[in-house]
C-alpha positions, -999 to +999 in steps of 0.1 A: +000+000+000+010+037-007+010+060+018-019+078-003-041+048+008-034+060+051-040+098+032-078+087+024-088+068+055-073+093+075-097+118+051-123+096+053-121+089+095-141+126+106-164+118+077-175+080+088-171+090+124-199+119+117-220+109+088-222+068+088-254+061+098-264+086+070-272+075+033-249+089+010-274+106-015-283+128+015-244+139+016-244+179+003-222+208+009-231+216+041-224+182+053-191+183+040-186+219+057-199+205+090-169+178+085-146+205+076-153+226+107-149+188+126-112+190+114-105+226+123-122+220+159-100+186+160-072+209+152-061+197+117-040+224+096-055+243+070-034+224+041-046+197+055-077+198+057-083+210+021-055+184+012-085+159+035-118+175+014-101+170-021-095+135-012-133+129+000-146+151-033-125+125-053-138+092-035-175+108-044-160+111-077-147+075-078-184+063-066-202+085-091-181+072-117-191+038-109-229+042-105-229+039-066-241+077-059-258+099-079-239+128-096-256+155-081-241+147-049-202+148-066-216+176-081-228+197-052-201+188-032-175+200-055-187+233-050-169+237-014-142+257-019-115+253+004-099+272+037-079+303+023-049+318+045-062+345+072-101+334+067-102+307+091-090+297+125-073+267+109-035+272+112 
């Protein structure tokens, strides 16, 4: 394994911990901001957590691609745009 594979579960871990009980085509952009603040809250740095969100937008990318979501939530959730320097109480 690559160390890209630890990247996404690592990604993926405030996501699940949050959202698993949820089904996926009720997944949006708010959702994935309410992640997003998880990670600043948990202390994660800025670059990483956008580094974190691109690698969740691509797994919903990966599952629309093979017909397990819908593309509307790949879609919408592609429309987060990420932390910006001095904006955010991310470090």
């Amino acid at each position: 394994t690559t160390s890209e594979v630890s990247a996404i579960r690592s990604a993926l871990r405030p996501l699940v911990k949050k959202y698993s009980r949820e089904k996926v085509s009720h997944f949006g952009p708010r959702k994935l901001k309410d992640v997003r603040d998880g990670m600043i809250a948990a202390g994660w740095k800025r670059t990483g957590i956008n580094a974190a969100v691109r690698r969740i937008v691509r797994m919903l990318r990966w599952a629309t691609e093979n017909e397990l979501i819908l593309p509307s939530v790949y879609e919408s959730c592609r429309s987060v745009t990420g932390l910006r320097w001095g904006r955010t109480n991310a470090s």
